[in-house]
Residue frames as a rotation matrix with the C-alpha (Angstrom) as fourth column:
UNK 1
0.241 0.005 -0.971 -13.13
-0.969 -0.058 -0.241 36.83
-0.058 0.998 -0.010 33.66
UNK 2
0.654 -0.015 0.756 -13.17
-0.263 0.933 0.245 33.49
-0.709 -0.359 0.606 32.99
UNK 3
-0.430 -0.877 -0.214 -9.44
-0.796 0.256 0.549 31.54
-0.427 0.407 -0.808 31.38
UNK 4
0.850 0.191 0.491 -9.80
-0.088 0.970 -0.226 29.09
-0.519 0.149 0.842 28.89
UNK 5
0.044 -0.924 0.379 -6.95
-0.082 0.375 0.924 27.10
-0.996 -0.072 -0.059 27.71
UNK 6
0.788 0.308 -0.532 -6.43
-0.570 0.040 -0.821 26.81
-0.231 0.950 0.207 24.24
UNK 7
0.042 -0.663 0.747 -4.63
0.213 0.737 0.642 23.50
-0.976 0.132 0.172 22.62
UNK 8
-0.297 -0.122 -0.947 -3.05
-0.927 -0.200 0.317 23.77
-0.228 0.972 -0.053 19.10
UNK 9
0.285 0.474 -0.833 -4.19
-0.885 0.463 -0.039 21.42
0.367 0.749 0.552 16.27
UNK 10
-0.009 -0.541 -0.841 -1.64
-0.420 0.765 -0.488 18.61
0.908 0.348 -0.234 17.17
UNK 11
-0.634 -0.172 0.754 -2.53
-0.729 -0.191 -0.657 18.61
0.257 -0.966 -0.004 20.54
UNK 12
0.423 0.867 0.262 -6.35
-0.766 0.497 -0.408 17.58
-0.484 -0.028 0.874 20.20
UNK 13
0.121 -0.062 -0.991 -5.02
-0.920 0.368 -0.136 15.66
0.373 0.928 -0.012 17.34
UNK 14
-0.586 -0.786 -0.197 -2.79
-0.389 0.486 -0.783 13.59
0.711 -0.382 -0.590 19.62
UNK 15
-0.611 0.609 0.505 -5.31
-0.767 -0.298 -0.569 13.71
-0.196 -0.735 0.649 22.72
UNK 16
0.475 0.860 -0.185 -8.08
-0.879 0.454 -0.146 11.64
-0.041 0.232 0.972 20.33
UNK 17
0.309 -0.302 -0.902 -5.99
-0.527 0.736 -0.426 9.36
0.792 0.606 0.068 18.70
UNK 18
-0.664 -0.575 0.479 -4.95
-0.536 -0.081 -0.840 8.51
0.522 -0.814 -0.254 22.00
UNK 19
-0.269 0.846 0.460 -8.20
-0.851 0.015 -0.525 8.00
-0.451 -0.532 0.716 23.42
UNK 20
0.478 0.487 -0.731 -9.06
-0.845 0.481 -0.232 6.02
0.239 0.729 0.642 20.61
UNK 21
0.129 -0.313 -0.941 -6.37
-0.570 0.753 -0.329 3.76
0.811 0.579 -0.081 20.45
UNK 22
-0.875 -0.277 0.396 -6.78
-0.478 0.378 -0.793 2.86
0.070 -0.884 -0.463 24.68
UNK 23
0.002 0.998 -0.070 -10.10
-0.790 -0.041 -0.612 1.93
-0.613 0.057 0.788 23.64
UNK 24
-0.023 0.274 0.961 -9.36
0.207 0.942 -0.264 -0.56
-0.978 0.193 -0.079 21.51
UNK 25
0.770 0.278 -0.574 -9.31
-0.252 -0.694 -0.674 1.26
-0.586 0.664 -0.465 17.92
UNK 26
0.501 -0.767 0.401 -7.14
0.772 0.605 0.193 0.59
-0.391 0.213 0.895 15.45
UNK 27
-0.052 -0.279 -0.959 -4.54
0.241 -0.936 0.259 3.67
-0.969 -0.217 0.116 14.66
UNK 28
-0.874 -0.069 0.481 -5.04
0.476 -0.315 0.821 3.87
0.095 0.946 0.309 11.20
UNK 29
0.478 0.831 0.285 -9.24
0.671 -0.555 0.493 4.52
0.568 -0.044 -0.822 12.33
UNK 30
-0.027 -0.079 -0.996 -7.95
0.982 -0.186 -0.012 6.16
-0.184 -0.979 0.083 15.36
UNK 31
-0.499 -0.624 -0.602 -6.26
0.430 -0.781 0.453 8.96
-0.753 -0.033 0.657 13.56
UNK 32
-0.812 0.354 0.464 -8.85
0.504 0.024 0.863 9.19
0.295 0.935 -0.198 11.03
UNK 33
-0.003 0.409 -0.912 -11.27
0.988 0.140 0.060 9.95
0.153 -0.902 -0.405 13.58
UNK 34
0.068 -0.089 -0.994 -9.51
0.724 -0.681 0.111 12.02
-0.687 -0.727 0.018 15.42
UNK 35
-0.975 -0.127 -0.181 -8.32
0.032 -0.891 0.454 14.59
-0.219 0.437 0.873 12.29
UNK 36
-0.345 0.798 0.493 -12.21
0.706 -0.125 0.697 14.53
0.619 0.589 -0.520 11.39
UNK 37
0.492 0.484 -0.724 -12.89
0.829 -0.008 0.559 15.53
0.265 -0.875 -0.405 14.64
UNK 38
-0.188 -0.853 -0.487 -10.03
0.668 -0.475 0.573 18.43
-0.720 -0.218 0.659 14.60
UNK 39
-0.765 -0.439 0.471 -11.24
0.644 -0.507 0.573 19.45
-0.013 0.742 0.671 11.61
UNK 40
-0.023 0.987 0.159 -14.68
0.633 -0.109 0.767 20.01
0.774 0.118 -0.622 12.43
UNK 41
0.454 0.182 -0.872 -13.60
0.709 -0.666 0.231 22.29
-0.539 -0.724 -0.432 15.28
UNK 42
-0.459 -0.700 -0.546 -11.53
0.525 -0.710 0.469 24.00
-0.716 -0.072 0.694 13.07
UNK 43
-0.550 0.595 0.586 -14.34
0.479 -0.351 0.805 24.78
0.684 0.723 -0.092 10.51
UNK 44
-0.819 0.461 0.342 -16.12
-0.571 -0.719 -0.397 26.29
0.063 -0.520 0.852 13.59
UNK 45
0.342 0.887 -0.311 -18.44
-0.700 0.461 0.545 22.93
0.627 0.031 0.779 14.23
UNK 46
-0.587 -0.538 0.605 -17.47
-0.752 0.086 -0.653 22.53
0.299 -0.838 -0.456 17.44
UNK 47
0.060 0.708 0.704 -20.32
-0.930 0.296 -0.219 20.12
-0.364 -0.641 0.676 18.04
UNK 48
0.969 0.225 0.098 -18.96
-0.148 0.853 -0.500 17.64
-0.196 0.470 0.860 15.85
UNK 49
0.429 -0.894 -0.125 -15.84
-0.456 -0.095 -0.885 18.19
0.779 0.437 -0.449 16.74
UNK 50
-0.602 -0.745 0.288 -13.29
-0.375 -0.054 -0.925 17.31
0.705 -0.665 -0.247 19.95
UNK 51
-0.403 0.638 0.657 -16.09
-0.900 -0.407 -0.157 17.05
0.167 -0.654 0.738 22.18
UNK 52
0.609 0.632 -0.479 -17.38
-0.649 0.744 0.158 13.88
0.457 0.215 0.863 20.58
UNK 53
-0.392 -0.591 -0.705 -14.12
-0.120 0.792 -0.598 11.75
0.912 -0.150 -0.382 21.86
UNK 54
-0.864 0.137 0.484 -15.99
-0.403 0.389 -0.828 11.04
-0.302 -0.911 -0.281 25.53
UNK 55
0.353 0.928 0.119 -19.14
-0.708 0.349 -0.614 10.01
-0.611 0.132 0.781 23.82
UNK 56
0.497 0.121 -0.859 -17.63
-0.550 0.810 -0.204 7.56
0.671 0.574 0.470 21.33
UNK 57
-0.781 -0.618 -0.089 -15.17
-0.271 0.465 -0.843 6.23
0.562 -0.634 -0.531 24.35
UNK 58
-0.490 0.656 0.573 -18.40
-0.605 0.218 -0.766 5.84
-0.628 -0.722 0.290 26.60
UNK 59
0.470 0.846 -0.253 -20.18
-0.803 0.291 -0.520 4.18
-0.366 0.447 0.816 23.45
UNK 60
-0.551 -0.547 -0.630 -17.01
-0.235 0.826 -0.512 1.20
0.801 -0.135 -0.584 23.25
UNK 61
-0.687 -0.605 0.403 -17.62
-0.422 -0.120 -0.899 0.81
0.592 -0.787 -0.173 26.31
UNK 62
-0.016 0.990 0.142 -21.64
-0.651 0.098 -0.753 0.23
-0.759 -0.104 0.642 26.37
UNK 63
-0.769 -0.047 0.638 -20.58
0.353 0.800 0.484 -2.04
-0.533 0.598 -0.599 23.38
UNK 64
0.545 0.834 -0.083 -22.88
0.400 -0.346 -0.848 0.40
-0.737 0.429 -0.523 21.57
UNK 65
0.689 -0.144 -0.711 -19.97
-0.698 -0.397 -0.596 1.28
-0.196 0.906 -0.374 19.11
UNK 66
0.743 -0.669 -0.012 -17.21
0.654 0.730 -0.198 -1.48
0.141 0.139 0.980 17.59
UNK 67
-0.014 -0.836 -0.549 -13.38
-0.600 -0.432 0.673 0.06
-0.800 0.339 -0.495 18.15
UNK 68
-0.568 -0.655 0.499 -13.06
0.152 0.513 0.845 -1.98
-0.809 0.556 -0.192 15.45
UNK 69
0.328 0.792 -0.515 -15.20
-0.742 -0.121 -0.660 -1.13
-0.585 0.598 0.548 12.02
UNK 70
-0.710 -0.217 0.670 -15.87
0.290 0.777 0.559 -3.93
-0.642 0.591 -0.489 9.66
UNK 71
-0.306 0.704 -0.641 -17.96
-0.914 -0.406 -0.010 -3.18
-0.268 0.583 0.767 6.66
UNK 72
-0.567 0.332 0.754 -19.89
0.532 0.846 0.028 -5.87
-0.628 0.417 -0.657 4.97
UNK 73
-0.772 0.296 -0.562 -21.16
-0.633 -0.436 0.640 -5.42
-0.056 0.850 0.524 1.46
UNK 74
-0.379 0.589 0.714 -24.88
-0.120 0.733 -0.669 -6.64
-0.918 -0.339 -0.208 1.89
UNK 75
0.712 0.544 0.444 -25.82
0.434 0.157 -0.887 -5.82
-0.553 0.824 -0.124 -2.09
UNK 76
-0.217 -0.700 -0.680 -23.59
-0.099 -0.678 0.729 -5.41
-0.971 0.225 0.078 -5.01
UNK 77
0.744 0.552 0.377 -24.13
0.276 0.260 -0.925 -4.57
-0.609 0.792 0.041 -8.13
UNK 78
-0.124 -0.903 0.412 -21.30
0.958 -0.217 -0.188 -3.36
0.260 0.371 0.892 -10.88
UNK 79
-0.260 0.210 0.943 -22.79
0.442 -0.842 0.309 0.34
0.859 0.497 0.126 -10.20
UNK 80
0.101 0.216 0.971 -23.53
-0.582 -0.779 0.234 0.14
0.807 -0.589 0.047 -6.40
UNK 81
-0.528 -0.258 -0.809 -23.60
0.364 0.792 -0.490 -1.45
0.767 -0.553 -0.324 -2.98
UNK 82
0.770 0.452 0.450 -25.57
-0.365 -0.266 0.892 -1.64
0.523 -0.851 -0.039 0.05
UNK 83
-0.100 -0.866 -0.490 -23.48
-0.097 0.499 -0.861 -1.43
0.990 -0.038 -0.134 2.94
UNK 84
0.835 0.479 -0.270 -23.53
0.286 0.041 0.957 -2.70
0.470 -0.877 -0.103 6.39
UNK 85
0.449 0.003 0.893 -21.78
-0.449 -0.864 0.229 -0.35
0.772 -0.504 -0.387 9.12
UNK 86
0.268 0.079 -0.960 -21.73
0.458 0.866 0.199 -2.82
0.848 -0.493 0.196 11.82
UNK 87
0.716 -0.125 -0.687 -21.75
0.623 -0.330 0.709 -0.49
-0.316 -0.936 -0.159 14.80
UNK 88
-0.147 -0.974 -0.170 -18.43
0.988 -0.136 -0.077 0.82
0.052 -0.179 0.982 13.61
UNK 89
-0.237 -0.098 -0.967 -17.44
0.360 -0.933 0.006 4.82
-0.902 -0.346 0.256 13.65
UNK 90
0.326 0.861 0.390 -19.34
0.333 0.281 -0.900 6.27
-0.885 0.423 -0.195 11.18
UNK 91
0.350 -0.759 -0.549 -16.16
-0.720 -0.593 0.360 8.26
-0.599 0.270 -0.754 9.65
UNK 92
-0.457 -0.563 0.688 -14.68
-0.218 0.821 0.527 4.77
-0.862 0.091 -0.498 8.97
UNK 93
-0.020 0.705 0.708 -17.65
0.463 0.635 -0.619 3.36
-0.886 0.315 -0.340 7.18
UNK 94
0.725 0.178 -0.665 -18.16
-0.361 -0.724 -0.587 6.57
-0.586 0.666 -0.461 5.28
UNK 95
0.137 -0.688 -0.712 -14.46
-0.939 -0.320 0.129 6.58
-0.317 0.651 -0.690 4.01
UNK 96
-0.747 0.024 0.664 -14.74
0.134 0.984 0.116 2.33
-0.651 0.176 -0.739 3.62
UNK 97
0.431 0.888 0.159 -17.67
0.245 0.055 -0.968 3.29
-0.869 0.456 -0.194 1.51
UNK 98
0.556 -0.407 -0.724 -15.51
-0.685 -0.718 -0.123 5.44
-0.470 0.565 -0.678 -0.66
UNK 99
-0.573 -0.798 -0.189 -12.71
-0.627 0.277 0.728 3.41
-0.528 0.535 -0.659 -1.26
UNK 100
-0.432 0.438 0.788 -15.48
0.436 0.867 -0.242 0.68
-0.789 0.239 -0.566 -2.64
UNK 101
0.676 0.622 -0.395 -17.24
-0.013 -0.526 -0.850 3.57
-0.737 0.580 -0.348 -4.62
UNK 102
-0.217 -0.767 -0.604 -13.60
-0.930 -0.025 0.366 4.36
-0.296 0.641 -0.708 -6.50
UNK 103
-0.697 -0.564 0.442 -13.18
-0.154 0.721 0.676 0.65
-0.700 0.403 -0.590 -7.24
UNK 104
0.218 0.860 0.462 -16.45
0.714 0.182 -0.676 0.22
-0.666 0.477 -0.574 -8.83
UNK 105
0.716 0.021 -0.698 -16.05
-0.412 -0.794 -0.446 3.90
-0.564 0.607 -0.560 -10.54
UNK 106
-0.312 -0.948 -0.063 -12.52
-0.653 0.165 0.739 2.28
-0.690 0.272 -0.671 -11.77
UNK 107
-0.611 0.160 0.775 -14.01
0.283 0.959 0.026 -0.73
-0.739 0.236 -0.631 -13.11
UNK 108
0.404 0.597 0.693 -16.49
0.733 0.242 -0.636 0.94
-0.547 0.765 -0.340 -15.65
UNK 109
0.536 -0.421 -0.731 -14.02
-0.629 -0.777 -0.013 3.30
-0.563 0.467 -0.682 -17.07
């Protein structure tokens, strides 16, 4: 029969952010990241979950992801933006997208 260990929530939690932040991350992404990544195993989407932290550490590393995400707003309008990513983690961007959507959503109320 075959043992598999099982880690609680704060474990993995710890584990990524970790990873992340020897990489070069900054711990505010780090931990962002990592609870996306925690949560997605706990929704039962294990492929997008825990697993991913050796593939974005190997993709620093290949200089095929930034630890560091910078957006850049390549088009704005009062109602929208194009945004540029720049390599970063795509979590980041996403929620950097957001916080830009709110201000904008703020601004025509």
């Amino acid at each position: 029969m075959n043992e598999y260990k099982r880690f609680s929530k704060g474990e993995l939690f710890r584990f990524a952010v970790e990873a992340f932040l020897k990489s070069g991350v900054p711990e505010e992404d780090s931990k962002l990241v990592a609870d996306s990544l925690v949560t997605a195993n706990l929704r039962g989407v294990d492929s997008h979950g825990i697993m991913r932290v050796p593939y974005y550490v190997d993709g620093i590393r290949s200089g095929l992801l930034s630890p560091v995400t910078q957006i850049e707003v390549i088009r704005d309008t009062p109602i929208s933006a194009v945004i540029n990513g720049n390599r970063g983690f795509c979590i980041v961007v996403a929620y950097k997208a957001m916080r830009v959507a709110r201000k904008k959503r703020r601004n025509l109320v």
